[in-house]
C-alpha positions in Angstrom: -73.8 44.4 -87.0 -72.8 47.7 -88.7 -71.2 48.6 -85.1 -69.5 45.1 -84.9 -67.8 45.7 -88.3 -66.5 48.9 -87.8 -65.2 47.8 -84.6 -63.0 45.0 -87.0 -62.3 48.1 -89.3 -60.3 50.0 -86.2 -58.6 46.6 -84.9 -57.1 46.1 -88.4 -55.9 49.4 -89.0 -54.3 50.0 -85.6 -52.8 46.5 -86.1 -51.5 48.1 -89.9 -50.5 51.3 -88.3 -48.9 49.7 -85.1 -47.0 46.9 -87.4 -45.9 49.5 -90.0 -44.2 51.6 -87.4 -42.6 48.8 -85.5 -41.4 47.2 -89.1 -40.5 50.7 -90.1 -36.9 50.8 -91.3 -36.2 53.9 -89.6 -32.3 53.7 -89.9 -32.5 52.8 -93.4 -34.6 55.6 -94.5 -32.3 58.1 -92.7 -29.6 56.6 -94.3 -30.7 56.9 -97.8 -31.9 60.7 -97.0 -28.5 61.5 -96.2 -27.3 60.1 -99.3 -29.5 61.6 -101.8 -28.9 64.9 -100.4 -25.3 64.6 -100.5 -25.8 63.5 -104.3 -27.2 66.4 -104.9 -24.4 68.7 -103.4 -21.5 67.2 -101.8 -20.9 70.1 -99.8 -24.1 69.5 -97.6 -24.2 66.9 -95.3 -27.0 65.7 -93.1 -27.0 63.8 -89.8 -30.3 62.1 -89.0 -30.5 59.9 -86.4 -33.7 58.1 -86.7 -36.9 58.5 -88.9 -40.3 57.4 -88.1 -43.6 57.4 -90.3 -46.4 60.1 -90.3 -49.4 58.9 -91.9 -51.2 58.6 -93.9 -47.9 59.1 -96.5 -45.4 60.8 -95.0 -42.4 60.9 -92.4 -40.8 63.0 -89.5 -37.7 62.9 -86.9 -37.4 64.7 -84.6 -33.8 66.9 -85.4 -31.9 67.2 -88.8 -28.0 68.7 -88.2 -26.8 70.5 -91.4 -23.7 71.1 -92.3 -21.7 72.7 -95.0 -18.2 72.2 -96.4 -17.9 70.0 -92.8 -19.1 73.2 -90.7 -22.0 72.9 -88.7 -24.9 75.6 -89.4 -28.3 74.6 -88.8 -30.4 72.0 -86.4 -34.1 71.4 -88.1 -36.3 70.3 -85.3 -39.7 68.7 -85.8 -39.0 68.0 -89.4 -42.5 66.4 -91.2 -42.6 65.8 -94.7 -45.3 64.2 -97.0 -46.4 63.1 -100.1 -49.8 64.5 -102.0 -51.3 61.0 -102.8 -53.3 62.1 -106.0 -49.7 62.8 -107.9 -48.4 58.8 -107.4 -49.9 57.8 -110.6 -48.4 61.6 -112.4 -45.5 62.2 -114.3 -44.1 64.1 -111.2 -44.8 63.6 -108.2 -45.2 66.2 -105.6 -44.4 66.7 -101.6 -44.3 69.2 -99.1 -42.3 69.9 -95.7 -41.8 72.1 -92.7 -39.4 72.0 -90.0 -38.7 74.8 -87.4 -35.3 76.6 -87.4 -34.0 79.1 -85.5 -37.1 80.0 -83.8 -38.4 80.4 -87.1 -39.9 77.9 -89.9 -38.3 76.5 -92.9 -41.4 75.0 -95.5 -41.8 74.3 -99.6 -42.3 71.7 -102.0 -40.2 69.1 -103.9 -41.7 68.0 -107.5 -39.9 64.8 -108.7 -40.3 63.9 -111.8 -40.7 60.4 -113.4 -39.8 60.7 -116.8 -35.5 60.5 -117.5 -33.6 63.1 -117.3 -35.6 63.1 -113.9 -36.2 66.0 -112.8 -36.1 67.7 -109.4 -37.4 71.0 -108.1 -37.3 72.4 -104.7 -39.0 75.7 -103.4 -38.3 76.5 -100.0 -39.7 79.3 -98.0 -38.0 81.0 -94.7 -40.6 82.5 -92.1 -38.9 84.5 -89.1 -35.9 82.8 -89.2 -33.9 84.3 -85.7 -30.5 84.8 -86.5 -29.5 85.7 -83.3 -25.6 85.3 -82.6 -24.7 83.6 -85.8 -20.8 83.5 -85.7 -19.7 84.5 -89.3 -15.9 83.4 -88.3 -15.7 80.3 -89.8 -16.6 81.5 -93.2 -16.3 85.0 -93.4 -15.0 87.6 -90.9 -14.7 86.5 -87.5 -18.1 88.6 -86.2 -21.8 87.8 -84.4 -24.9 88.5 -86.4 -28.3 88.5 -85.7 -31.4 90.1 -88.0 -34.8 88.4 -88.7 -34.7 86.5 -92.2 -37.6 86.0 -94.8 -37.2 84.4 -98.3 -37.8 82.2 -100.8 -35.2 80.0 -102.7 -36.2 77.7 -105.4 -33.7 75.0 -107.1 -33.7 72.7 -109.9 -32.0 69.3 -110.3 -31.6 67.3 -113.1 -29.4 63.9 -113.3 -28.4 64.5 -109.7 -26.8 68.6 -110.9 -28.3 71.7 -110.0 -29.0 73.4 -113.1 -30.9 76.5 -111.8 -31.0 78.5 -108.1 -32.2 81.7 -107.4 -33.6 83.6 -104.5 -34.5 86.4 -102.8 -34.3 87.3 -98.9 -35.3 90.5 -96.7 -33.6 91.2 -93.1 -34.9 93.5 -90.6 -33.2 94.8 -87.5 -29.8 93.6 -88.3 -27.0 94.0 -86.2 -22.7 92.9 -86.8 -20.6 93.1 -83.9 -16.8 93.3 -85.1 -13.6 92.7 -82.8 -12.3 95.8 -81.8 -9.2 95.3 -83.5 -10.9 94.7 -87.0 -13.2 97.8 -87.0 -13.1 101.2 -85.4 -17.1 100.8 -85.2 -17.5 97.5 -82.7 -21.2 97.2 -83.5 -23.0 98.2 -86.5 -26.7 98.5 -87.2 -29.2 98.5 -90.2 -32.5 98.5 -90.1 -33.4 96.3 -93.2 -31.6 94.9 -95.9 -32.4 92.1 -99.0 -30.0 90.4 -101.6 -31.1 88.7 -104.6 -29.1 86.2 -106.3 -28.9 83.6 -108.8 -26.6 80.5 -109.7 -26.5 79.7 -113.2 -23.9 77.4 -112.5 -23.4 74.6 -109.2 -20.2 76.1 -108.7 -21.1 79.9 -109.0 -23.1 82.4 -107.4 -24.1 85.6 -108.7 -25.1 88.3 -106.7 -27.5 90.7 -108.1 -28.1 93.3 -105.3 -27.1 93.4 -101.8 -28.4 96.3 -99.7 -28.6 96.9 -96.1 -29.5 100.4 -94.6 -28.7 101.8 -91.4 -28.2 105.1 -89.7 -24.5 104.9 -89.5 -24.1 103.4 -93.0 -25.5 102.0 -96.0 -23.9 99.2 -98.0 -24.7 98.3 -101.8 -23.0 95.2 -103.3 -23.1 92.8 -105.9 -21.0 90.4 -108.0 -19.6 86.8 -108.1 -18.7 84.7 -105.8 -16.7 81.3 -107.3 -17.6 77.9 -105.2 -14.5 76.2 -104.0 -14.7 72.5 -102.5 -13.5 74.3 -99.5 -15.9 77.6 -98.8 -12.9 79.4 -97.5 -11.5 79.4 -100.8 -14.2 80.4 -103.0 -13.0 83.2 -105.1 -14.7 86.7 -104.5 -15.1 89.3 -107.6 -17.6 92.0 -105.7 -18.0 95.8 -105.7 -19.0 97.5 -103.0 -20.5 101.0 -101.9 -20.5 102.2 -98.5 -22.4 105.5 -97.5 -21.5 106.6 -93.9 -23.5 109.0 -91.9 -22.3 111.8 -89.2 -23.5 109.0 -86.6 -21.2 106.5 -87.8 -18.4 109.3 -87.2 -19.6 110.1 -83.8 -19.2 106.6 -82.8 -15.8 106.0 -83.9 -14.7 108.9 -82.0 -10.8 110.5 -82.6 -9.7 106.9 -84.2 -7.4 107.9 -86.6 -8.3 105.5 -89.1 -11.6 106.7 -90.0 -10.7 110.1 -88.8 -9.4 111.1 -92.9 -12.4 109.9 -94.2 -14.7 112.6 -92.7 -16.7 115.3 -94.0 -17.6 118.8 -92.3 -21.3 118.7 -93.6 -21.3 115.8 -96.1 -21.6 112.1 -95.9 -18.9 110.5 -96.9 -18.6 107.8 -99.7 -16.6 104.6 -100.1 -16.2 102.3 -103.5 -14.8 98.7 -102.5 -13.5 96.4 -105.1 -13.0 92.6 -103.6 -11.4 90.1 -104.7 -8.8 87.4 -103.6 -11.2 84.3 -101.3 -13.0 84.4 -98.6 -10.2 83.6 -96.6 -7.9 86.2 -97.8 -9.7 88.6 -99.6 -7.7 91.3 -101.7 -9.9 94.7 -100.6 -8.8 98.1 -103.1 -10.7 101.1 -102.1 -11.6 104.5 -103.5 -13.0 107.4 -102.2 -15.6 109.9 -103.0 -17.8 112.1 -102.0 -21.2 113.3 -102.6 
């Protein structure tokens, strides 16, 4: 008898699980993601083309385009999200998800809160994200770049604003490949690097340190960068330091560009102010030496 019932039991919940995913309004659901993430920042847009359910309380598709300011940057593949059941009846509710990107994996958490002003807060975690031959062109110089990423960035929404971002990231074995004509070094690399930033405001984003260190040269940054509607015109207020080594000499050869800026037995030193946008940035330079 015991057998007999339990046999019932597995009929009815395949039939629930096989109904559920035929009734499941997978258009629908993609649509409305889409939506409340472009609520949230109208520069990010998602393209989802189907969503099915995971159970027991969650979903998954199968690839997530990203894009930003209408430029594409990032497929999520795999995507699976769900929802920690004992939090329904909470204030806030809680959810996790993971996706893999760029041979890497992109995971956190999302607590939503119930209670108005609601309330949302994302943490999102980078694992061996492969940046390899990222074209920069489109937003910033027009140069490949590759470099392993790890970080964390965390975000807080409330009425649909962000009110709080901040993160930190570390890059190992980075490399930039200029055009020839932009730089008299074509490829420079650094070993390891991190920035850590902060945006008080949706529209601005500070930049507290910015270091990446190589055996040609060493660059320190940090400053503001002003979010325009269009990326290319977000306003840029940075200083810069540059350190380059006798190696970073040796590979620019006799170019006569570079040539002033060298040093019998010294490294030599280079302060950048930047302003102007992304687009057209405004660069002022002055040198020194240790």
């Amino acid at each position: 008898m015991k057998l007999k019932f339990f046999g019932y039991f597995i009929f009815i919940a395949a039939a629930i699980i096989f109904s559920l995913n035929v009734h499941f309004p997978h258009k629908t659901t993609a649509k409305y993601i889409e939506r409340f993430f472009s609520q949230l920042n109208a520069q990010i847009k998602l393209q989802i083309d189907d969503v099915d359910p995971s159970f027991p309380s969650g979903i998954k598709t199968d690839s997530i385009q990203v894009s930003y300011s209408g430029i594409p940057i990032a497929t999520l593949t795999n995507f699976k999200s769900s929802l920690e059941l004992t939090t329904i009846f909470d204030k806030t509710m809680k959810g996790f998800f993971k996706a893999n990107v760029f041979d890497g994996i992109l995971s956190g958490s999302v607590r939503i809160s119930k209670v108005k002003p609601r309330q949302i807060d994302i943490e999102t975690n980078m694992e061996n994200l492969n940046l390899k031959n990222i074209r920069l062109g489109k937003f910033l110089l027009d140069c490949n770049f590759s470099g392993i990423l790890n970080g964390t960035i965390e975000a807080e929404f409330k009425q649909k604003h962000m009110v709080k971002n901040h993160g930190e990231a570390k890059f190992t074995d980075i490399t930039l490949q200029f055009p020839e004509t932009l730089f008299p070094v074509e490829t420079l690399s650094f070993s390891n690097g991190n920035i850590k930033f902060v945006m008080p405001q949706d529209n601005i984003i500070k930049i507290e340190e910015f270091l990446m260190k190589g055996r040609q040269v060493d660059i320190i940054s940090s400053g503001e960068i002003r979010v325009n509607e269009n990326f290319q015109r977000s306003a840029l207020n940075l200083n810069a330091r540059l350190v380059l080594y006798p190696l970073f000499f040796m590979n620019a050869g006799a170019n006569k560009n570079v040539k002033h800026l060298k040093r019998d037995s010294d490294n030599a030193i280079i302060n950048l102010r930047i302003g102007g946008t992304i687009q057209n940035p405004t660069i002022s330079m002055e040198q020194n030496t240790k």
